[in-house]
N, C-alpha and C positions, 0 to 999 in steps of 0.2 A: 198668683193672687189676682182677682179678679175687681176691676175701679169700682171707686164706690162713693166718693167724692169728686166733682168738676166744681172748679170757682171758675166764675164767669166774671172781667168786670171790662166797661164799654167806659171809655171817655170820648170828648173831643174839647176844641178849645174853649168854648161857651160853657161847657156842663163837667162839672167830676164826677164819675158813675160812683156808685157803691157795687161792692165787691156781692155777688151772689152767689151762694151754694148750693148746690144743687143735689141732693143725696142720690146715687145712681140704683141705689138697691131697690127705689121705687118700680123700677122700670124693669124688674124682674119678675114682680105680680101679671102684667101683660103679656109678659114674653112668655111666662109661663101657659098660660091662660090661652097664648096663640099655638105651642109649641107642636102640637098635630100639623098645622096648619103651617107653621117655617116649615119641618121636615119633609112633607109631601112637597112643596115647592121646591127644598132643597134637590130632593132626590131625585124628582123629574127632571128640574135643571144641568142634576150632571150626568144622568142616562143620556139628556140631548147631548149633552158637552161630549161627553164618554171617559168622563172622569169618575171617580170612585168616591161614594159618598160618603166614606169613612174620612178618606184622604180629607176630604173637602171638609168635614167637620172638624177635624183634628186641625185644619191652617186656621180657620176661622174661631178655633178656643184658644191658640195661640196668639192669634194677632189680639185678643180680648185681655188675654193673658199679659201681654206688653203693655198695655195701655198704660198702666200706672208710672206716675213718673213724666206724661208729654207734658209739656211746656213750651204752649203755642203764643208768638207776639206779633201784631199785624200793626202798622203804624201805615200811613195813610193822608197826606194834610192835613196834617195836625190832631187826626183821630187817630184812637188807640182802641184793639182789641186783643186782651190777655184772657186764655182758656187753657185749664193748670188742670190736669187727671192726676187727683190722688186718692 
């Protein structure tokens, strides 16, 4: 299953953030819209490397594949950043 949801939210000790969502399926109209353009880079990239572009798509729809579920906590003096992939 592919993310689709990140909640962003920033504090520090002067300010309480508000919690932000960020809908990820936005960002599929672009990617779409670029996707001639990832592939040719892709595929050039691993002819240099001398990896196989199959390979190399298939790790990179898997690591996409994982994402749901991360829950990232960064504390800081006394700043906090929390970034939640659901």
């Amino acid at each position: 299953m592919i993310p689709s949801i990140a909640v962003i939210q920033i504090q520090n000790p002067h300010w309480r953030g508000h919690r932000l969502w960020v809908p990820l399926f936005l960002l599929w109209i672009p990617t779409l819209l670029l996707s001639p353009l990832i592939f040719t880079a892709l595929f050039a990239v691993c002819m240099a490397g001398g990896v196989s572009p199959w390979r190399a798509t298939s790790v990179f729809w898997a690591i996409l594949c994982g994402l749901p579920g991360t829950d990232v906590r960064v504390t800081s003096e006394g700043n906090r950043v929390l970034v939640r992939i659901l």
